[in-house]
TORDREN-234024 format. One record per residue (C-alpha): x, y, z; residue number from 0. Coordinates in Angstrom, 1 decimal. Each point is the difference from the previous one (the first is absolute). Example, Ala and Ser with C-alpha at 12.3 -4.5 7.8 and 13.67 -1.06 7.14 Angstrom:
PT:12.3:-4.5:7.8:0
PT:1.4:3.4:-0.7:1
***
This chain:
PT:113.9:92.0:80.8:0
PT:2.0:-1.0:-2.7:1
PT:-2.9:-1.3:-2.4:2
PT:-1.7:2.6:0.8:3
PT:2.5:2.8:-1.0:4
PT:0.2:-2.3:-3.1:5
PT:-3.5:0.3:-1.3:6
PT:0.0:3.8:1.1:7
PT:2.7:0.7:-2.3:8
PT:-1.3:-2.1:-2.8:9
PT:-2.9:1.5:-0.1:10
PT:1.4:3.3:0.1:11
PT:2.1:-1.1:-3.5:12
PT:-2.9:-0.9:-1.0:13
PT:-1.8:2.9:0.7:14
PT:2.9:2.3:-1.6:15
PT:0.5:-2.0:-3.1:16
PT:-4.2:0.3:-0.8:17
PT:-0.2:3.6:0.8:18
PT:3.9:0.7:-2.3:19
PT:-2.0:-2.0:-2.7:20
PT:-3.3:2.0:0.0:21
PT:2.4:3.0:0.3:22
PT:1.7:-0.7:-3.3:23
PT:-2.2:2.6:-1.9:24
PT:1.7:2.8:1.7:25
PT:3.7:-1.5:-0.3:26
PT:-0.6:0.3:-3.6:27
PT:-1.6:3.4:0.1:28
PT:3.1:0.7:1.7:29
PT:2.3:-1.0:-2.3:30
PT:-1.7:1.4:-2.8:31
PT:-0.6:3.4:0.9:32
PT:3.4:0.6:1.9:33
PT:2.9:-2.7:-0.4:34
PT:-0.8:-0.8:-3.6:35
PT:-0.9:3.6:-0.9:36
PT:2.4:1.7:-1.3:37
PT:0.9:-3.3:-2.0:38
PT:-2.8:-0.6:-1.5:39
PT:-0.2:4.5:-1.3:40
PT:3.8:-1.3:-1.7:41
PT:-1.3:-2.9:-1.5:42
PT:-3.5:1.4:-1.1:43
PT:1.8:3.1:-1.6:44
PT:3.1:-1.9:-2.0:45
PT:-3.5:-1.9:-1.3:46
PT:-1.3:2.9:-1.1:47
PT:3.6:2.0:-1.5:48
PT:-0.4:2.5:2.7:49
PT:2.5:2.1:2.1:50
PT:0.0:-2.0:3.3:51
PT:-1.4:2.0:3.1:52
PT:1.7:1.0:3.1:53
PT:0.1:-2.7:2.1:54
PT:-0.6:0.3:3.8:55
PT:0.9:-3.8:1.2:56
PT:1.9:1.0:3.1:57
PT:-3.3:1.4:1.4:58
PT:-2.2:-2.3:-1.4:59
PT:2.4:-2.7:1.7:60
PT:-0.1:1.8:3.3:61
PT:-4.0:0.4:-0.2:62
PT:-0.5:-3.5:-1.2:63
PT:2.0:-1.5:2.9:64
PT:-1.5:1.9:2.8:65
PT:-2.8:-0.9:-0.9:66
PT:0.3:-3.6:-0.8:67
PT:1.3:-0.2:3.9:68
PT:-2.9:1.8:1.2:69
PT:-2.2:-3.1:-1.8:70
PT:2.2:-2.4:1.3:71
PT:0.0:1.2:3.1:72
PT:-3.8:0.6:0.0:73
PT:-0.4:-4.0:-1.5:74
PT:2.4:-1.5:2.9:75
PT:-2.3:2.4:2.8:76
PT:-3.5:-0.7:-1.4:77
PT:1.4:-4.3:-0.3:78
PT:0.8:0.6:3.9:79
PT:-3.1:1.9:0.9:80
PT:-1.9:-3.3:-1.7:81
PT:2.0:-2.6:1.0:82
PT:-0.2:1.7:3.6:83
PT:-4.0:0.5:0.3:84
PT:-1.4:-2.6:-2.1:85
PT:2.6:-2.9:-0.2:86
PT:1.4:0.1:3.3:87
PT:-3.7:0.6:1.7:88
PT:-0.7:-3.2:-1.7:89
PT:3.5:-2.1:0.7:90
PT:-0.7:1.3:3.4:91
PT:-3.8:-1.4:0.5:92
PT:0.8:-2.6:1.5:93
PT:2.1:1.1:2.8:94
PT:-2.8:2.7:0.7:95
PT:-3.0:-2.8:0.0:96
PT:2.8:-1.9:2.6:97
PT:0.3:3.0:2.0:98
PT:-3.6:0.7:0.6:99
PT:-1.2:-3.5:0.7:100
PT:2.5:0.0:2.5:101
PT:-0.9:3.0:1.5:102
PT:-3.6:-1.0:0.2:103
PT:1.0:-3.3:1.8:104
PT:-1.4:-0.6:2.8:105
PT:1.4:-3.0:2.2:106
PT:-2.9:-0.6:2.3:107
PT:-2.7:0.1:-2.7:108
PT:0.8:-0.4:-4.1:109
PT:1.8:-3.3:-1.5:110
PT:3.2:0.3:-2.0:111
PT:-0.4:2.4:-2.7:112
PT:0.4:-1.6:-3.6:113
PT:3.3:1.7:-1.2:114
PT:-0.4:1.0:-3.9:115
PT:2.9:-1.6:-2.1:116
PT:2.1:1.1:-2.0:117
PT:3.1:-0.2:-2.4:118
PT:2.4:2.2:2.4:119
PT:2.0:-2.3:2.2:120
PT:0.3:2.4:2.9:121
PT:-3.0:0.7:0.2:122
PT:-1.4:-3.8:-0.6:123
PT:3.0:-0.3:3.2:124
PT:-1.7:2.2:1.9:125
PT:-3.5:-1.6:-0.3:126
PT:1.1:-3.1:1.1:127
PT:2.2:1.1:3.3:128
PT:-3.1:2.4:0.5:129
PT:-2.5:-3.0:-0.3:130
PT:2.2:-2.2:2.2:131
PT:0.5:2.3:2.5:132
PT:-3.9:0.4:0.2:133
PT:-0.7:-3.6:0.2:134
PT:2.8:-0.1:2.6:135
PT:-1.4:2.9:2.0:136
PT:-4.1:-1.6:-0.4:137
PT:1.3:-2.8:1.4:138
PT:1.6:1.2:3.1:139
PT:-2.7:2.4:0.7:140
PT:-2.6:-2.7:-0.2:141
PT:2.3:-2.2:2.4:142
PT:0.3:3.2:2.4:143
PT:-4.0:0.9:-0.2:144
PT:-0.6:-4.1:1.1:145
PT:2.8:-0.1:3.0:146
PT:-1.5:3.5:1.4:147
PT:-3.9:-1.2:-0.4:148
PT:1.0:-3.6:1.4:149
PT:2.3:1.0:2.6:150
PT:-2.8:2.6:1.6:151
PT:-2.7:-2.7:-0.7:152
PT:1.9:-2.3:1.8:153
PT:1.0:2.2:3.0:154
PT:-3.7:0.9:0.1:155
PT:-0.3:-3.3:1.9:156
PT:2.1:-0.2:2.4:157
PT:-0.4:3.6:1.0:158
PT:-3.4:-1.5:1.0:159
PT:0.3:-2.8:1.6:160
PT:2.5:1.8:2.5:161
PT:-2.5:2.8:0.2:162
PT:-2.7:-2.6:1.2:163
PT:2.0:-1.5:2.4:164
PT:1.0:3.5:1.7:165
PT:-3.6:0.3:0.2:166
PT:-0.3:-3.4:1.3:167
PT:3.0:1.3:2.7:168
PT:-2.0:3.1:1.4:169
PT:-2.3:-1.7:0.8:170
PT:2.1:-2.2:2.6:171
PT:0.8:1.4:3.3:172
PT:2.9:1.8:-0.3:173
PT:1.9:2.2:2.4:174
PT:1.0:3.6:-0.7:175
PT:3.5:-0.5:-1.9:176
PT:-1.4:-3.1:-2.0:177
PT:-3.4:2.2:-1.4:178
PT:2.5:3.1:-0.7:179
PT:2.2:-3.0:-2.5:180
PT:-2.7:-1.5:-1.2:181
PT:-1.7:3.7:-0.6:182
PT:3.5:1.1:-2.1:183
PT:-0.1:-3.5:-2.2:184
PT:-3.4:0.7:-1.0:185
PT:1.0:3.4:-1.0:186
PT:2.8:-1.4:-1.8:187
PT:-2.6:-2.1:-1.8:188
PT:-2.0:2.6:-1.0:189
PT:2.6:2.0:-1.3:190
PT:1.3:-3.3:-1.8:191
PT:-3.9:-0.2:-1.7:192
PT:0.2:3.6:-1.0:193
PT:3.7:-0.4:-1.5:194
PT:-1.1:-2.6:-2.1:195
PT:-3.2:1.2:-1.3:196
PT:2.0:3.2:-0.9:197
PT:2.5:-2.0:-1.4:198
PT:-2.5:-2.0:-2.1:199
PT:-1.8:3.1:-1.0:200
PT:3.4:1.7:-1.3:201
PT:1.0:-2.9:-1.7:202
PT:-3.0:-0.4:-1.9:203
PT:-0.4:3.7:-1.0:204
PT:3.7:-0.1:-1.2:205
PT:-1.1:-3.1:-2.0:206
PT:-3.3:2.2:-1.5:207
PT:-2.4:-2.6:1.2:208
PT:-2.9:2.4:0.8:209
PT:-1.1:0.7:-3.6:210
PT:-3.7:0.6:0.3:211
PT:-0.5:3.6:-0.2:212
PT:-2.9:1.9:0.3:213
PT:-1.3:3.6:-0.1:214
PT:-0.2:1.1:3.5:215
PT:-1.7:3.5:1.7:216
PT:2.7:1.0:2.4:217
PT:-2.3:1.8:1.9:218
PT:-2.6:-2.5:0.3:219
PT:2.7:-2.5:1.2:220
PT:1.8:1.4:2.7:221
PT:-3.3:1.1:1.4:222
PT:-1.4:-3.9:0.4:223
PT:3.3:-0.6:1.1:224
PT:0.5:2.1:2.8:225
PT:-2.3:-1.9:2.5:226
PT:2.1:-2.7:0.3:227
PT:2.7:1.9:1.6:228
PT:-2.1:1.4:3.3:229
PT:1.0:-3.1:2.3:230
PT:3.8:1.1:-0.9:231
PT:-0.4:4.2:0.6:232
PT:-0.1:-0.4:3.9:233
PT:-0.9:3.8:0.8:234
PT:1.2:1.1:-3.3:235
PT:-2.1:1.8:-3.4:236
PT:0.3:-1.7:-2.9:237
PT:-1.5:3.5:-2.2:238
PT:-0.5:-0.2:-3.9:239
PT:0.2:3.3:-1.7:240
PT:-0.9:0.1:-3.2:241
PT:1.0:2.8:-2.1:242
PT:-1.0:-1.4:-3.6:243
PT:-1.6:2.4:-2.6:244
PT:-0.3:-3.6:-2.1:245
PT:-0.6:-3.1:0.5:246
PT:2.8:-2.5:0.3:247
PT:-0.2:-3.1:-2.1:248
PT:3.3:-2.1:-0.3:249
PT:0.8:-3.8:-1.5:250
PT:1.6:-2.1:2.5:251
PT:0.0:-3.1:1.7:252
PT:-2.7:0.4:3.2:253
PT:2.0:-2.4:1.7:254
PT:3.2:1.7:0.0:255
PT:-1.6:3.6:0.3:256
PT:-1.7:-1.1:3.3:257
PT:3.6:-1.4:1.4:258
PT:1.0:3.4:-1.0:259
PT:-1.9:1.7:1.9:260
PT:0.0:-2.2:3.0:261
PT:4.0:0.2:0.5:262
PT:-0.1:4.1:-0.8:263
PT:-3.0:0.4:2.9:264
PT:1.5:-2.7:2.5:265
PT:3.4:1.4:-0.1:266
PT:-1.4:3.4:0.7:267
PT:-2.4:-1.7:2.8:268
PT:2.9:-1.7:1.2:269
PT:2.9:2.6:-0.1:270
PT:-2.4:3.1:1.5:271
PT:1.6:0.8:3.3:272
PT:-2.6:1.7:1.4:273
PT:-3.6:-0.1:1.0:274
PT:-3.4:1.5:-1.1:275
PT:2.1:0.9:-3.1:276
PT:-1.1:-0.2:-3.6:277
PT:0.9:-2.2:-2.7:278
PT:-1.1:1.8:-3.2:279
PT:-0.4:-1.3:-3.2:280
PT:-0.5:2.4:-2.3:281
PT:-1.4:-0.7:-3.5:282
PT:0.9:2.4:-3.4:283
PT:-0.3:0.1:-3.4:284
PT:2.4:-3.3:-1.3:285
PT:1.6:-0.4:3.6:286
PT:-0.4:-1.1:3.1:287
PT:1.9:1.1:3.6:288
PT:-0.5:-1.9:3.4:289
PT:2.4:1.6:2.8:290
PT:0.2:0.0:3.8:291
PT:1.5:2.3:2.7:292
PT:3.6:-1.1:1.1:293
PT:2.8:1.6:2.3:294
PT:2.7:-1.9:-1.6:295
PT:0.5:2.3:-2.8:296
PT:0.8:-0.9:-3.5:297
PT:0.4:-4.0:-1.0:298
PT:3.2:-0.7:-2.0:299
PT:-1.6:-0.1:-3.7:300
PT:3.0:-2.0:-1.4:301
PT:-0.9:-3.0:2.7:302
PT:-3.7:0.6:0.0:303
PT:-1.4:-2.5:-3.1:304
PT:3.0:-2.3:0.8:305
PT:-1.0:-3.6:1.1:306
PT:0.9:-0.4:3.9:307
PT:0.7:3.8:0.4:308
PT:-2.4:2.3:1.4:309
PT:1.5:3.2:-0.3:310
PT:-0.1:0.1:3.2:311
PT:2.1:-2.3:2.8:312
PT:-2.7:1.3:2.6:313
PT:-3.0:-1.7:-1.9:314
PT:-0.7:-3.4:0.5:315
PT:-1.4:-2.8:-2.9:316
PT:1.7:-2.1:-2.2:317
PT:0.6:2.7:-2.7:318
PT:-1.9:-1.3:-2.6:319
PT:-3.5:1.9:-0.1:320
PT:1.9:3.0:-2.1:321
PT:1.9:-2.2:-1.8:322
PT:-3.7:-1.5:-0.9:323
PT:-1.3:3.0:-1.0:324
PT:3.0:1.0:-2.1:325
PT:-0.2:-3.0:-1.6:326
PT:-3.9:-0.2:-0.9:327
PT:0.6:4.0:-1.1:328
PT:2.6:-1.2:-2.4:329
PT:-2.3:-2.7:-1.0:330
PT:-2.7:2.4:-1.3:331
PT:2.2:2.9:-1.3:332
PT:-0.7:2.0:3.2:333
PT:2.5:2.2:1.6:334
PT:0.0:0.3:4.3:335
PT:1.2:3.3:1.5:336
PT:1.1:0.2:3.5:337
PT:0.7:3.3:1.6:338
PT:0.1:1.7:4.0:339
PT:-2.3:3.2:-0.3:340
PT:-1.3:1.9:3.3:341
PT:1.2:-3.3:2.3:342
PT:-1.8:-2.6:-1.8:343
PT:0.8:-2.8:-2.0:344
PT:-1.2:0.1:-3.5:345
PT:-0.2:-2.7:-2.8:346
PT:-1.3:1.0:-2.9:347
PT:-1.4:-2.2:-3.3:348
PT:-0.4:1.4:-3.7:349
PT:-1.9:-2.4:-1.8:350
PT:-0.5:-0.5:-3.4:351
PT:-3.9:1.7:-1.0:352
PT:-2.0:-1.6:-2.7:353
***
């Protein structure tokens, strides 16, 4: 900060020596009419062969330098107040146009911001570390976003072909024990799909590949979507309530809203312990809430979003369909609201209205 405290004070000279110069005119009114008084009444009367006044120069002294002080003091406060709010703003432009391109930096989407240059050689420091650091950062991000895309793509495949051949291996005859293993390797398999299409699906929300938005009537959507989940309710209701006095018109990506929604109705499908029971989803003004009955009690809300955590050790899955939803909430400047009211599971959305 050393050149920097250098041109501050420089310009603060500066500053003080224009405004002492434009003050001159009073230093001289000053003088006249309080230290050089009293001389110039002697002078002007010896001129003139007259008796020489009484002279008051100890309180013209007195007077004269208090206030001289007080202009000094008010030239040195007025230089600071301008050096501070005009020449400072300025010197410090820079570092502000630094600080807000950073700020609005955003890894997954913008290029390296252009850094403005300057003549301050901290700040000219701190552009350069910043910009290599970004470049640094790009780079590793766009090597993480290709090893999580490849290494699901490529799983993809064999997850397959071992599916297939399970399929191939029910079909031989197989005693009792031998179904029951082959039954829990295709489970595994399943579960294996699932993982990574979750895993794929996190990676490329977190990498903000879904940018087509759209403006979407909530309303409208989750009733065309809610046929799709009668062939998992198995004696259950799946009951929309809607509660709107408007309608409710959001931006967001369809794709993600529908995964959404899927995860937030399956997981109350799937985690409702008991049977002819109702899973509501109830539609407000700017929110949604889907819940289910449960005798579990409350889910541990510091686990619940966490990848691989449930919430709940009882629940079974692969702990990602929250995490999902967290993350495509997050994605969209949403916020998700789980609470435990009259023994039922409740997960609430705010969304953003338009």
């Amino acid at each position: 900060m050393k050149s920097l405290l250098n041109k501050s004070l420089s310009q603060f000279f500066i500053c003080v020596v224009i405004i002492l110069f434009l003050s001159a005119p009073l230093f001289y009114l000053l003088t006249k009419y309080f230290y050089a008084e009293d001389l110039i009444d002697v002078i002007e009367a010896t001129q003139h062969g007259n008796k020489i006044p009484a002279l008051d120069l100890e309180e013209d002294i007195v007077i004269g330098m208090t206030i001289q002080l007080l202009l000094i003091f008010t030239v040195l406060s007025f230089s600071l107040f301008i050096t501070l709010r005009i020449i400072t703003r300025k010197l410090w432009k820079p570092f502000d146009d630094t600080l807000q391109k950073t700020e609005h930096f955003n890894l997954a989407q913008d290029d390296i911001p252009q850094f403005p240059k300057t003549n301050i050689k901290e700040f000219d420091r701190l552009n350069h570390s910043l910009k290599k650091l970004m470049e640094r950062d790009k780079n590793i991000y766009r090597i993480q976003r290709e090893f999580a895309e490849n290494a699901s793509h490529e799983l993809q495949t064999p997850i397959a072909i071992t599916r297939s051949k399970l399929d191939l291996l029910m079909q031989e005859q197989l005693n009792e024990r031998q179904m029951r293993l082959v039954s829990s390797l295709y489970d595994l398999n399943t579960r294996m799909g699932h993982l990574n299409r979750n895993l794929l699906l996190l990676a490329k929300i977190e990498n903000a590949q879904y940018t087509k938005m759209e403006f979407i009537e909530l309303g409208d959507f989750i009733r065309d979507s809610l046929p799709s989940y009668d062939m998992f309710l198995h004696g259950l209701s799946l009951i929309l309530i809607d509660e709107r006095k408007n309608s409710s018109t959001i931006r967001a990506n369809a794709i993600l809203l529908s995964c959404l929604l899927n995860n937030l109705i399956i997981n109350a499908i799937r985690h409702t312990v008991s049977l002819n029971s109702e899973i509501r989803i109830i539609l407000e003004d700017g929110r949604v809430s889907i819940s289910n009955e449960s005798d579990d009690g409350p889910l541990d809300e510091g686990a619940l979003f966490l990848r691989f955590r449930s919430g709940n050790s009882k629940l079974v899955g692969n702990g990602l369909g929250l995490a999902i939803v967290k993350s495509i909430c997050d994605y969209h400047g949403w916020k998700i609201q789980y609470s435990f009211l009259n023994k039922r599971h409740v997960f609430t959305v705010f969304f953003k209205m338009i």
